[in-house]
BALOBA-1460 file (C-alpha; in Angstrom, 3 decimals):
// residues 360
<rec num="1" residu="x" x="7.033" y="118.946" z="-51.866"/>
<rec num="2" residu="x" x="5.461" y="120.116" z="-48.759"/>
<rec num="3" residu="x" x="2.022" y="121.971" z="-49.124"/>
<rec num="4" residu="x" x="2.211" y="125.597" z="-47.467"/>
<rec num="5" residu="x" x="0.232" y="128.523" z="-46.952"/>
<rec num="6" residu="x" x="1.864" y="130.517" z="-50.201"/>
<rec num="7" residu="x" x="4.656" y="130.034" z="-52.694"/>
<rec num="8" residu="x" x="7.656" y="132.749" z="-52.817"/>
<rec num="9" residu="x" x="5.962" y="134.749" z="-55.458"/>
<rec num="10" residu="x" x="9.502" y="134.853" z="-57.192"/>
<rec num="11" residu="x" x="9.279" y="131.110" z="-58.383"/>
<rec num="12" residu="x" x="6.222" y="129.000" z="-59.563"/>
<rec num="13" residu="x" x="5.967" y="125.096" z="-57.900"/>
<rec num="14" residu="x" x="8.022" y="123.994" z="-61.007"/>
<rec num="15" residu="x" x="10.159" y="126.549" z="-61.297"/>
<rec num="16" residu="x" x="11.519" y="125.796" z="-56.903"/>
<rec num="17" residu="x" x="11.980" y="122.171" z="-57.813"/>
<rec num="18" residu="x" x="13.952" y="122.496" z="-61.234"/>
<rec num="19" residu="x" x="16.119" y="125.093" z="-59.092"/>
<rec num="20" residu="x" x="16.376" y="123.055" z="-56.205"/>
<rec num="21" residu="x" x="17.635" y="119.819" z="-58.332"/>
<rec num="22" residu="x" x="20.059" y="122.928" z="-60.154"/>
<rec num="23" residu="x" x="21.671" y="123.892" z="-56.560"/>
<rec num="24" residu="x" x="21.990" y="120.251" z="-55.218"/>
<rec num="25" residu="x" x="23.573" y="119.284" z="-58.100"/>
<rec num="26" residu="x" x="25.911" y="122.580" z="-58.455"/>
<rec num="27" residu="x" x="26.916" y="121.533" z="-54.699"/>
<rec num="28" residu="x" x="27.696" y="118.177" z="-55.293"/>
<rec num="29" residu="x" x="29.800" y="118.323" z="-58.167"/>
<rec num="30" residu="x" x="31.795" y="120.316" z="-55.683"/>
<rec num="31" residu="x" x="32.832" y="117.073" z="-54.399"/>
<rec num="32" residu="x" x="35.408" y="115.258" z="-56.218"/>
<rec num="33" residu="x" x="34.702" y="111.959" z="-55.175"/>
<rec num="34" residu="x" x="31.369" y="111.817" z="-55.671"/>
<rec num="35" residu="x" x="29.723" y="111.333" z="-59.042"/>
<rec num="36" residu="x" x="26.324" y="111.930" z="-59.430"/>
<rec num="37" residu="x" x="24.699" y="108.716" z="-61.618"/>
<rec num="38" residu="x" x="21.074" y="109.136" z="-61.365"/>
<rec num="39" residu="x" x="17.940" y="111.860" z="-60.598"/>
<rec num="40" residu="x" x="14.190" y="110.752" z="-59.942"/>
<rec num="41" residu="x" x="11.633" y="113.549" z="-59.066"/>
<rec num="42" residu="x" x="8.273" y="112.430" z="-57.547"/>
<rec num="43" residu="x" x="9.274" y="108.993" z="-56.418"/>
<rec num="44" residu="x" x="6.139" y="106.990" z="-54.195"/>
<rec num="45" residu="x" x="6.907" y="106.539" z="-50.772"/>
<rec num="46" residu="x" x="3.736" y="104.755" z="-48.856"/>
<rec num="47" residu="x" x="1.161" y="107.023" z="-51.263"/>
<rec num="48" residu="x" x="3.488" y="110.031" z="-50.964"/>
<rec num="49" residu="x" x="5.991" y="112.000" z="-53.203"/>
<rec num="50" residu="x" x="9.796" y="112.657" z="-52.738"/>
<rec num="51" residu="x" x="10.481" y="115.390" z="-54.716"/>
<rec num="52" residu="x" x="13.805" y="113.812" z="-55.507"/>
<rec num="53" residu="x" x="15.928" y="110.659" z="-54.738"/>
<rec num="54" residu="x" x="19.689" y="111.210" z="-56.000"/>
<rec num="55" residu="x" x="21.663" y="107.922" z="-56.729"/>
<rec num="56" residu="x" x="25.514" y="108.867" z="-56.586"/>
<rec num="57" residu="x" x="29.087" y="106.945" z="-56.093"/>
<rec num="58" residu="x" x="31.398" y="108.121" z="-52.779"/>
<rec num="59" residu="x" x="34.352" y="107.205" z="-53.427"/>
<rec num="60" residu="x" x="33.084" y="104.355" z="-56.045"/>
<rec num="61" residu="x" x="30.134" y="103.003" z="-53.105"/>
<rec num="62" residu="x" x="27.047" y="103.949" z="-54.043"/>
<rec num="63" residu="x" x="24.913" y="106.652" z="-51.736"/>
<rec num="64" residu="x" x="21.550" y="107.776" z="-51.974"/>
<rec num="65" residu="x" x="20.400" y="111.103" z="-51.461"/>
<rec num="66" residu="x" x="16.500" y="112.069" z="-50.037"/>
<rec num="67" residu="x" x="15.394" y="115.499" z="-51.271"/>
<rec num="68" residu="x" x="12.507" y="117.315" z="-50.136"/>
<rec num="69" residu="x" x="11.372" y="120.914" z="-51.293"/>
<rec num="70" residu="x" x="9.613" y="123.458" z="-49.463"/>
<rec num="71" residu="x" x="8.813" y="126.872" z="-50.545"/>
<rec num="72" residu="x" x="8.800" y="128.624" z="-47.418"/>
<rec num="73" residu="x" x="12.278" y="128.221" z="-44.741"/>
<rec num="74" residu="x" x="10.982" y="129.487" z="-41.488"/>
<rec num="75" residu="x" x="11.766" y="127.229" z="-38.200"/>
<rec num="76" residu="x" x="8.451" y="125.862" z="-38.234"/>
<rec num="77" residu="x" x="7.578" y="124.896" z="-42.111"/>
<rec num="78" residu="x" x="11.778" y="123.206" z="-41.702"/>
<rec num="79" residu="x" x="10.815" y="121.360" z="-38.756"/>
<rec num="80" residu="x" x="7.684" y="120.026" z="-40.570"/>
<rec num="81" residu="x" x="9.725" y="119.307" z="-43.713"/>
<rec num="82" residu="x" x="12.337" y="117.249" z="-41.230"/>
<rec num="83" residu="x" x="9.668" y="114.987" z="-39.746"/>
<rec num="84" residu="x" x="8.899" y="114.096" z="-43.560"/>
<rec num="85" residu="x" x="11.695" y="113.694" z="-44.224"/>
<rec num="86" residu="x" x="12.603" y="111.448" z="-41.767"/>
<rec num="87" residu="x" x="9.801" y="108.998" z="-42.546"/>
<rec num="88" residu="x" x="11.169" y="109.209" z="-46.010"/>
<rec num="89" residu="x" x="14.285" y="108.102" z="-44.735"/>
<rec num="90" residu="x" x="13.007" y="104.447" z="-42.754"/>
<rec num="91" residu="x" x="11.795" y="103.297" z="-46.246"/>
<rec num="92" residu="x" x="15.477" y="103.933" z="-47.786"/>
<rec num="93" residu="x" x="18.122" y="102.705" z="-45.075"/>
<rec num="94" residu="x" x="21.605" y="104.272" z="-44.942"/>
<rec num="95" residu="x" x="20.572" y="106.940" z="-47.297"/>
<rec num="96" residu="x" x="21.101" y="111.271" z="-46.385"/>
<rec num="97" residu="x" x="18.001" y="113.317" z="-46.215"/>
<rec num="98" residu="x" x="18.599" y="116.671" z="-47.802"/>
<rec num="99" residu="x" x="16.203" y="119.582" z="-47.228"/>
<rec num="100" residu="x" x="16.304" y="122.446" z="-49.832"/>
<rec num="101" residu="x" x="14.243" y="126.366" z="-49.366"/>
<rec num="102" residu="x" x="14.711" y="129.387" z="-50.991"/>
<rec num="103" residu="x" x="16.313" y="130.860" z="-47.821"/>
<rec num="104" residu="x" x="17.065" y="128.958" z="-44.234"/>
<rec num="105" residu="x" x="18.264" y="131.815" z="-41.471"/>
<rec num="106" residu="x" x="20.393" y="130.219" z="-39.407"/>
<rec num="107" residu="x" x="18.202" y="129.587" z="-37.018"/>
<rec num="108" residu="x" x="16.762" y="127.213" z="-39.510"/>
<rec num="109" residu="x" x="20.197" y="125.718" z="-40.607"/>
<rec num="110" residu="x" x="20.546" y="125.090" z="-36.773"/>
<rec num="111" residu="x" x="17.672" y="122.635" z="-36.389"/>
<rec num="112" residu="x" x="18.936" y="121.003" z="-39.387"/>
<rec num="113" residu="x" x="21.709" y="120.375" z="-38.092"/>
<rec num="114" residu="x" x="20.755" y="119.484" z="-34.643"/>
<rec num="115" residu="x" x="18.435" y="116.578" z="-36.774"/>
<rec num="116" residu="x" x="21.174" y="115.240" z="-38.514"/>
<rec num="117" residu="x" x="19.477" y="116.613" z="-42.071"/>
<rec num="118" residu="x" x="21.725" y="118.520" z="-44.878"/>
<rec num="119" residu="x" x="20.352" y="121.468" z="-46.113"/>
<rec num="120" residu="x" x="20.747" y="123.892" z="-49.046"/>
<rec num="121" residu="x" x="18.894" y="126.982" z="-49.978"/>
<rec num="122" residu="x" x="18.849" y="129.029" z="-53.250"/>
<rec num="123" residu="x" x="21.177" y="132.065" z="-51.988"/>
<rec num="124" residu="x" x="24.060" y="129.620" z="-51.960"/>
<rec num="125" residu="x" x="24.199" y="128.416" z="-47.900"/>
<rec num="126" residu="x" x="24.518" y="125.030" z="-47.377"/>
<rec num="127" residu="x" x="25.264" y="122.352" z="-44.660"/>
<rec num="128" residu="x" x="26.092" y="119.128" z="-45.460"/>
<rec num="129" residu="x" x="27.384" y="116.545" z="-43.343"/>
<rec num="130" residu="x" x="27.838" y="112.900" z="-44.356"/>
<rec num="131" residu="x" x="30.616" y="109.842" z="-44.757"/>
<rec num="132" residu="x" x="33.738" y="111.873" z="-45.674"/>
<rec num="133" residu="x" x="32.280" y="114.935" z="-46.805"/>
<rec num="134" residu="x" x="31.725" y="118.372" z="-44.672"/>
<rec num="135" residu="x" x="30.360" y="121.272" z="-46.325"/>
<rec num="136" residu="x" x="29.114" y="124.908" z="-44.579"/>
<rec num="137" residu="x" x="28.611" y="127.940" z="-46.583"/>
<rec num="138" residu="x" x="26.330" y="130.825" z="-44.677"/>
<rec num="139" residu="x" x="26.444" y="135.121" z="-44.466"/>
<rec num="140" residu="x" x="25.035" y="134.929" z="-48.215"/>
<rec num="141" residu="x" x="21.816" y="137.342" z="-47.881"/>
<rec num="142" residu="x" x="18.160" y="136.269" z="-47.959"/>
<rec num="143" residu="x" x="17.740" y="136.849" z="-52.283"/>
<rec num="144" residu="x" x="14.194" y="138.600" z="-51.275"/>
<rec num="145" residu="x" x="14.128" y="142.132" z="-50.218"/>
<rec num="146" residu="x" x="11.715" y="142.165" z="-47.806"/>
<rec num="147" residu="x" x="10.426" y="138.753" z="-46.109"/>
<rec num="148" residu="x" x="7.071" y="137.684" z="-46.051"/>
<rec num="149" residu="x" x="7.609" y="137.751" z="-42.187"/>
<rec num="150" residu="x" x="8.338" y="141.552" z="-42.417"/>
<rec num="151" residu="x" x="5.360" y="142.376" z="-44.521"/>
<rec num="152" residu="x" x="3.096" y="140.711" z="-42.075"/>
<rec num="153" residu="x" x="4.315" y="142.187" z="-38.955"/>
<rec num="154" residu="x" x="6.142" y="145.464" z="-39.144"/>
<rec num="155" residu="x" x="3.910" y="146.981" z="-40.677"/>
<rec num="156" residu="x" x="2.040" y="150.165" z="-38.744"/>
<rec num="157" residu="x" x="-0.949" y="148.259" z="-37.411"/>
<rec num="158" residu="x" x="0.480" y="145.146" z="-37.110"/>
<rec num="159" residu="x" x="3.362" y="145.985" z="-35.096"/>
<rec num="160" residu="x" x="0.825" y="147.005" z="-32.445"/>
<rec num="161" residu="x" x="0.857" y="143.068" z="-31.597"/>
<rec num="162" residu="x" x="4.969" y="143.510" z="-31.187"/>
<rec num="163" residu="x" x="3.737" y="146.606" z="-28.662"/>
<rec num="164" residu="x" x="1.331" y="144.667" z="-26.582"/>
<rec num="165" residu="x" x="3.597" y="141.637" z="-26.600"/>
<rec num="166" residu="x" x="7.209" y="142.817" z="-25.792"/>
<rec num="167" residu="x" x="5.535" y="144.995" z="-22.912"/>
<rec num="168" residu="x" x="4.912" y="141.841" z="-21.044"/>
<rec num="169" residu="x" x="6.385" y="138.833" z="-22.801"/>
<rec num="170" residu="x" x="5.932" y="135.895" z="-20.404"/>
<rec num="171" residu="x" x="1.693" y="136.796" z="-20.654"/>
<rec num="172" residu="x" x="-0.046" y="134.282" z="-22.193"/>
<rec num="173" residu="x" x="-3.019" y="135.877" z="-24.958"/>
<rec num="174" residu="x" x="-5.835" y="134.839" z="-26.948"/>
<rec num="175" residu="x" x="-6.641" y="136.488" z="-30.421"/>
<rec num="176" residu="x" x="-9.372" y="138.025" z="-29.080"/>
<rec num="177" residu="x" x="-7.302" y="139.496" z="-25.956"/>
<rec num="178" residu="x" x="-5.042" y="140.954" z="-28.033"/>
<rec num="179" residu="x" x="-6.509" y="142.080" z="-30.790"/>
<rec num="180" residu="x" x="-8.638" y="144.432" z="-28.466"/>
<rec num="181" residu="x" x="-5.286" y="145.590" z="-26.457"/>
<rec num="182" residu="x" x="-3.740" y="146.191" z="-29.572"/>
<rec num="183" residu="x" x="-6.888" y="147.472" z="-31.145"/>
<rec num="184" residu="x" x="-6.816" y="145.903" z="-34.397"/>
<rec num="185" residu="x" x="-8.752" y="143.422" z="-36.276"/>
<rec num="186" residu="x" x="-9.051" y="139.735" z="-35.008"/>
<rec num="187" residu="x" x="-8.079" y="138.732" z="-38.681"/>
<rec num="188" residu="x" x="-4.978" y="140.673" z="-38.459"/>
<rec num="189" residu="x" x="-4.338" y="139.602" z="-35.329"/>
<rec num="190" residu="x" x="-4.764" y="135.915" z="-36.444"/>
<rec num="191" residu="x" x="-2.353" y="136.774" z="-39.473"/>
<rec num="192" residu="x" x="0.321" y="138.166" z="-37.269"/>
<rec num="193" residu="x" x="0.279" y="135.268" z="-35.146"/>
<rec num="194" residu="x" x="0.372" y="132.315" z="-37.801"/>
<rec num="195" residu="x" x="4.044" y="134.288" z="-38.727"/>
<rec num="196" residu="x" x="5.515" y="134.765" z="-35.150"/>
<rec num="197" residu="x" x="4.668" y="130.836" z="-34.891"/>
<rec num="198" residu="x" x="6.852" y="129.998" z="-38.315"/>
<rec num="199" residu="x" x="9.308" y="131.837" z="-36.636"/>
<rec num="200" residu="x" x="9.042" y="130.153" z="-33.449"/>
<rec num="201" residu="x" x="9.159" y="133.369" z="-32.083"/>
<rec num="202" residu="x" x="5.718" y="132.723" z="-30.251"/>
<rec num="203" residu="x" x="4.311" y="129.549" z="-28.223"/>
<rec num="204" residu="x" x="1.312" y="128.553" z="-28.184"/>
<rec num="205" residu="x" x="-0.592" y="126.427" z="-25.635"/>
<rec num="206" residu="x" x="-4.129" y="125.367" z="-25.467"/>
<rec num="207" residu="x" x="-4.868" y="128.398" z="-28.041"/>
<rec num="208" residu="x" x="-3.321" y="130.617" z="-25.975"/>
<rec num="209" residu="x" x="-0.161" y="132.075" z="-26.499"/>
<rec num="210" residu="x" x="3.083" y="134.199" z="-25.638"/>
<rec num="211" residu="x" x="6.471" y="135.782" z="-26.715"/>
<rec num="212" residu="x" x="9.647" y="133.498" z="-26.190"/>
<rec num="213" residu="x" x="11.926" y="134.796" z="-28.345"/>
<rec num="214" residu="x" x="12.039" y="139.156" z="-27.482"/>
<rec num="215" residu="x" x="15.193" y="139.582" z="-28.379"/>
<rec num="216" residu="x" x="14.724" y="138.190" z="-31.825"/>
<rec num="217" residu="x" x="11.578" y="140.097" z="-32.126"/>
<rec num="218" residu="x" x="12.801" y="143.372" z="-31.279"/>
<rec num="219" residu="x" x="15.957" y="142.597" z="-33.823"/>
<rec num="220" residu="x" x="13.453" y="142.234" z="-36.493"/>
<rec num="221" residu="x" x="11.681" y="144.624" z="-35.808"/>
<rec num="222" residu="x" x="14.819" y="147.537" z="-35.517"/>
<rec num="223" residu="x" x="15.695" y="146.422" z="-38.595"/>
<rec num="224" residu="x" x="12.644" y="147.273" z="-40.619"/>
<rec num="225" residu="x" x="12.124" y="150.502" z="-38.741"/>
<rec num="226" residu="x" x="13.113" y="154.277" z="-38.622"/>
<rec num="227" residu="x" x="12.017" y="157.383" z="-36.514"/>
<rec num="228" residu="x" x="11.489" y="158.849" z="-39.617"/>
<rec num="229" residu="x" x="8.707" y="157.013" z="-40.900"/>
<rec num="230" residu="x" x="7.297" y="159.793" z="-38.691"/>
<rec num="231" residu="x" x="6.623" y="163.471" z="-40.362"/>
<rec num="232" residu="x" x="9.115" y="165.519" z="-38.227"/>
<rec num="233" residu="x" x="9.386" y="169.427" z="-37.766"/>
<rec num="234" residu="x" x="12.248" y="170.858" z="-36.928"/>
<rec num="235" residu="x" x="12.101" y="174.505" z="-35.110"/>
<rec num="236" residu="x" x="14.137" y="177.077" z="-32.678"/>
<rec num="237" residu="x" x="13.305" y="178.405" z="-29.791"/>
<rec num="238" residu="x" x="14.917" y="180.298" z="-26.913"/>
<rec num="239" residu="x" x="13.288" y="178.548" z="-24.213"/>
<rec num="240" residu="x" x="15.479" y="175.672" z="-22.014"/>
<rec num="241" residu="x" x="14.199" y="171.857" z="-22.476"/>
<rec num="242" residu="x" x="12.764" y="171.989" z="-19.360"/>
<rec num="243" residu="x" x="10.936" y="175.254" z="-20.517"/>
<rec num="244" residu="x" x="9.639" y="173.394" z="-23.605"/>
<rec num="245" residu="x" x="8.435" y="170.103" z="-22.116"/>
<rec num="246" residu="x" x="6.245" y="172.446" z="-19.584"/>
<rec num="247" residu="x" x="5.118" y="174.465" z="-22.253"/>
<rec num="248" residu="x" x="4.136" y="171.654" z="-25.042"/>
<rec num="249" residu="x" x="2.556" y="169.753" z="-22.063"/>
<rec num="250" residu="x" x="0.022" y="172.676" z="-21.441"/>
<rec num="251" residu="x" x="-0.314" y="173.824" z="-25.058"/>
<rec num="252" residu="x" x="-1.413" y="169.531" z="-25.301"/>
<rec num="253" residu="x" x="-4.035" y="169.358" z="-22.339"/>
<rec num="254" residu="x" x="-5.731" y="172.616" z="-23.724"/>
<rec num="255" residu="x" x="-6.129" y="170.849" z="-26.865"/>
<rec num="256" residu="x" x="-6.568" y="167.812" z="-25.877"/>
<rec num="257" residu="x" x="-3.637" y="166.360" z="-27.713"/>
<rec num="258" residu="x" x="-1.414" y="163.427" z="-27.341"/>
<rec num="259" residu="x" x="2.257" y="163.676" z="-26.642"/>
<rec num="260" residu="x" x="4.953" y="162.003" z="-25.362"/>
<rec num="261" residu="x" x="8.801" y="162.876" z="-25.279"/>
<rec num="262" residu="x" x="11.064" y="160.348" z="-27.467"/>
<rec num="263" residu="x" x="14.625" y="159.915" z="-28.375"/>
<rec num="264" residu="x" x="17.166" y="161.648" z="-26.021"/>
<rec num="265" residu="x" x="14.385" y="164.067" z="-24.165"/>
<rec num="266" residu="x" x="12.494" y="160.859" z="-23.150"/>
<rec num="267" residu="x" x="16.365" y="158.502" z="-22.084"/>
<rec num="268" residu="x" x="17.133" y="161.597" z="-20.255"/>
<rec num="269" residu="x" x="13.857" y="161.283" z="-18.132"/>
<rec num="270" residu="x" x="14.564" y="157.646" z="-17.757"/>
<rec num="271" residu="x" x="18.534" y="156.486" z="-18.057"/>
<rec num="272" residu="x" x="20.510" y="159.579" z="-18.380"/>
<rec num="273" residu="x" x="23.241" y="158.482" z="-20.802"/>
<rec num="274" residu="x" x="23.991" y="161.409" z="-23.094"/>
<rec num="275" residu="x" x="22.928" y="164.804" z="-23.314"/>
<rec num="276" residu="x" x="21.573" y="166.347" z="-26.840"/>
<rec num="277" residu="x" x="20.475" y="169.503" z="-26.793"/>
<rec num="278" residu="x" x="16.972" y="169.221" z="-28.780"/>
<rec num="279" residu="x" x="13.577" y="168.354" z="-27.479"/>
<rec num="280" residu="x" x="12.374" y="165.484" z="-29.493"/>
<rec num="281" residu="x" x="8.040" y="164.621" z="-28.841"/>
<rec num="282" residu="x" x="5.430" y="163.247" z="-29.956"/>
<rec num="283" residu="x" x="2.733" y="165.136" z="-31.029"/>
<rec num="284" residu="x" x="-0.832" y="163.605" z="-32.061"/>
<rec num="285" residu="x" x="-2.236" y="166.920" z="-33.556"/>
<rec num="286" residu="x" x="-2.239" y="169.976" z="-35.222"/>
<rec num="287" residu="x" x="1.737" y="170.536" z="-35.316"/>
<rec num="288" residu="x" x="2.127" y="174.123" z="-36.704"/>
<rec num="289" residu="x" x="-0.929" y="175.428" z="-33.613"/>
<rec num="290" residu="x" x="1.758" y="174.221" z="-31.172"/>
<rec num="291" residu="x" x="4.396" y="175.828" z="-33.005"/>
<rec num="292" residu="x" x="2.624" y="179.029" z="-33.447"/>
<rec num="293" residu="x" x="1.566" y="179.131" z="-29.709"/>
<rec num="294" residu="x" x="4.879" y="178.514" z="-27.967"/>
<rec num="295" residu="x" x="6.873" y="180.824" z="-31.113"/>
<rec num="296" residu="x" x="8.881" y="178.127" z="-32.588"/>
<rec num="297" residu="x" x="10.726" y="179.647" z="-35.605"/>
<rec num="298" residu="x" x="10.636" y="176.951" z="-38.772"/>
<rec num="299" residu="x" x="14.240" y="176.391" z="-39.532"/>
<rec num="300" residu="x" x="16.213" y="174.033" z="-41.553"/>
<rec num="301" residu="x" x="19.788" y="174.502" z="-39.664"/>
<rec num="302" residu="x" x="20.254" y="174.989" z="-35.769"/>
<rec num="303" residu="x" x="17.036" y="173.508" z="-34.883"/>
<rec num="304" residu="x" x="16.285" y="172.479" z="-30.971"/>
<rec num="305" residu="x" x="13.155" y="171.627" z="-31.338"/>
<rec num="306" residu="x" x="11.578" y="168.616" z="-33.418"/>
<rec num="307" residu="x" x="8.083" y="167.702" z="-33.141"/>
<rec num="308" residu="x" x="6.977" y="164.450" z="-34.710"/>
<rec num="309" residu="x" x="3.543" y="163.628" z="-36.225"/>
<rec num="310" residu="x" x="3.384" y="159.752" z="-35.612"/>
<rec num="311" residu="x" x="3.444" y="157.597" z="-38.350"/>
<rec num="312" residu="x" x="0.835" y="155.178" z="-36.181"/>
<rec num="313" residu="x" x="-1.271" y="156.125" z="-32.894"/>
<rec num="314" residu="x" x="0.621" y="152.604" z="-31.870"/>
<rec num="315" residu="x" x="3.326" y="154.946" z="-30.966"/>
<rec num="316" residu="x" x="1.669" y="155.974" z="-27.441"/>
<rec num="317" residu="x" x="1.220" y="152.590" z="-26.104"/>
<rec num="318" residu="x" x="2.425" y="152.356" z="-22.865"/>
<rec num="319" residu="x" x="2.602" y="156.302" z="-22.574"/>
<rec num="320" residu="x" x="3.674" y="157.269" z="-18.812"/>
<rec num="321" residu="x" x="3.780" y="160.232" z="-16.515"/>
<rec num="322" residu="x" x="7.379" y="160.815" z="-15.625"/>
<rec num="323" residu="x" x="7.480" y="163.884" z="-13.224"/>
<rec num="324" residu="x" x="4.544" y="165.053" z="-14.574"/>
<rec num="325" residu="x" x="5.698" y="165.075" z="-18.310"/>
<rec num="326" residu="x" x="4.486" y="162.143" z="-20.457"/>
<rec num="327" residu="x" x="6.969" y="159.980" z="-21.882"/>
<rec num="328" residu="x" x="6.927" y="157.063" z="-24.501"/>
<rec num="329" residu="x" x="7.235" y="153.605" z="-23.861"/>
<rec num="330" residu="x" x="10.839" y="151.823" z="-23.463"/>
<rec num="331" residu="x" x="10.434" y="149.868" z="-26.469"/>
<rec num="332" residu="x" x="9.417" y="152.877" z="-28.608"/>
<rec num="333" residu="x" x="12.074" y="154.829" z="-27.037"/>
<rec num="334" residu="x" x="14.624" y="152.400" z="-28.083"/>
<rec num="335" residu="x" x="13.090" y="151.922" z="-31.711"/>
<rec num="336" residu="x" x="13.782" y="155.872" z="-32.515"/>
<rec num="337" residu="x" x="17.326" y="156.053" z="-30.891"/>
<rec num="338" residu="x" x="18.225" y="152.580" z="-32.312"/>
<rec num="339" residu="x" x="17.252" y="154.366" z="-36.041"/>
<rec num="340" residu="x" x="19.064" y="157.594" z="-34.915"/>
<rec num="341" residu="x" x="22.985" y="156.692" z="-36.333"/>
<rec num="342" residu="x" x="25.563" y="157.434" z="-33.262"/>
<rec num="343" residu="x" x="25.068" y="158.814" z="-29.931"/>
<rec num="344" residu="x" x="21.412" y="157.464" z="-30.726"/>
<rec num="345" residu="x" x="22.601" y="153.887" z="-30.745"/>
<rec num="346" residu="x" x="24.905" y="154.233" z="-27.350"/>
<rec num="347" residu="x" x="21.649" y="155.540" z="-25.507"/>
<rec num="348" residu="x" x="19.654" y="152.570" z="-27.045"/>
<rec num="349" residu="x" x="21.874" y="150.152" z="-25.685"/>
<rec num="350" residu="x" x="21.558" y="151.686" z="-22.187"/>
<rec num="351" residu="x" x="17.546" y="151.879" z="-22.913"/>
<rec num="352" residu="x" x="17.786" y="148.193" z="-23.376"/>
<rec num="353" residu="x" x="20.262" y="147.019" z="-20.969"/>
<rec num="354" residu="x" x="19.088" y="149.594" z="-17.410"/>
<rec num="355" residu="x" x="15.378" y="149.273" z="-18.753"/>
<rec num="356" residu="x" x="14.125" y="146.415" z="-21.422"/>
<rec num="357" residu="x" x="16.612" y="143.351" z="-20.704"/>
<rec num="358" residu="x" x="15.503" y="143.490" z="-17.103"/>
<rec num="359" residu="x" x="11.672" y="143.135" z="-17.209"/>
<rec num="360" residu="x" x="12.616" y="139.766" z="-19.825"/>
């Protein structure tokens, strides 16, 4: 079994291998011509350990099966496992090499494939390609809740790195670099970018490194976030937008606040797409002295006014001037209407596709 960083939590060493022999086997007997005769865990191979050779009859001729186990299924730890693999293979000749992981995206069933290797994991996807048999199951969802990937990188601070990096993907970093850009901790700068590298979201060169996979990065990112991981207020007033932004800008400087328009008040500023009549901003301050200074009436109904307490500073990276009103950054702009179900999504997809796609 290949030797990683951390075990899923979910299953002990013993407890992957005994369910990894389980699913082979489950997926075999699938097959009606082939009988399974045989199972040996931790056979010697040149003073190493395959978790598993499988002696079986195809059609009555007998096959043999090379199984290796690893506990974590990102693109990197599977192309690890494959090289193994492979050397496992030289020693037994015309046998199939079979990788098995809790969960393979399909990114990760790809470069099995693309390596001539079957693979299985434990929420039920397999591909398996060999003599007379073809098998490919996929769409069954990742059994874990929330990947380790997601923990380590979507999270507040951490997704400062995503900031820094999707701003200017083809720039190549050190830790150091970017940890002060991003202004967080070397450590958790180091952390962040062992897991972009399993992805092979990341590539590094001479300890440098940069983003070669945005669009996958963004994805994953989207899909662990919402604009209202933010503390929003929602009030009326009977000034026009225009009125407002003017009025929050100076109400900001005097206090020497932070703010920056998001959602549809900052797409209008930078690719008109659909009008919504609310002011949606940033605020990095006291919320309800704003409010009281420009009379903004708290209501729960008929609001055209929300003002947003960020959830991270991270938020006002790449802040700009837009005709002297500050704005948010593309990317953040597209996180919140992304996460805002409708008209929010059609004014993402223009964010991205007039603004984003072009500077990748």
């Amino acid at each position: 079994m290949v030797k990683q960083a951390s075990i899923v939590k979910q299953y002990s060493e013993r407890s992957l291998l005994n369910r990894a022999q389980r699913g082979i086997t489950s997926v075999l007997s699938d097959i009606t011509f082939l009988e399974v005769k045989e199972s040996k865990a931790n056979v010697r191979v040149n003073n190493k350990e395959v978790d598993f050779v499988l002696s079986t009859l195809i059609s009555g001729k007998p096959a043999k099966f090379i199984i290796e186990v690893i506990s974590q299924g990102e693109p990197r730890f599977v192309r690890m496992a494959i090289l193994q693999l492979k050397e496992y293979l030289k020693r037994f000749k015309g046998s199939c090499g079979i990788l098995v992981a809790p969960y393979l995206s399909d990114a990760s069933r790809q470069i099995c494939k693309d390596a001539g290797i079957g693979c299985i994991d434990l929420a039920g996807n397999a591909f398996l390609s060999f003599k007379n048999v073809f098998i490919e199951r996929s769409g069954r969802p990742n059994p874990f809740a929330v990947t380790r990937l997601s923990k380590s990188v979507v999270s507040p601070k951490s997704s400062r790195i995503l900031r820094v990096l999707l701003s200017s993907p083809s720039r190549k970093w050190y830790v150091e670099d970017l940890s002060r850009e991003a202004d967080i901790s070397i450590g958790l700068t180091s952390r962040v970018k062992q897991a972009l590298l399993s992805e092979e979201w990341i590539k590094e060169e001479n300890k440098s490194f940069y983003l070669i996979k945005p669009q996958e990065v963004l994805n994953e990112w989207v899909n662990n976030y919402s604009y209202e991981k933010n503390l929003g207020s929602s009030f009326y007033s009977g000034l026009s937008e225009d009125q407002l932004e003017i009025a929050i800008k100076k109400e900001c400087e005097k206090r020497k606040y932070r703010y920056g328009l998001t959602l549809f008040s900052g797409a209008r500023k930078v690719a008109p797409f659909v009008r919504f009549m609310r002011l949606f901003s940033y605020i990095d301050g006291n919320i309800e002295s704003i409010a009281k200074a420009l009379q903004l009436k708290k209501v729960e109904t008929g609001a055209n006014v929300t003002l947003l307490q960020p959830y991270d500073e991270g938020v006002f990276y790449g802040l700009r001037d837009i005709n002297d009103i500050n704005v948010v950054s593309d990317i953040q702009l597209y996180l919140d209407l992304k996460s805002f179900k409708g008209r929010g999504e059609e004014a993402a997809q223009a964010i991205f596709e007039q603004r984003i796609r072009p500077g990748w």
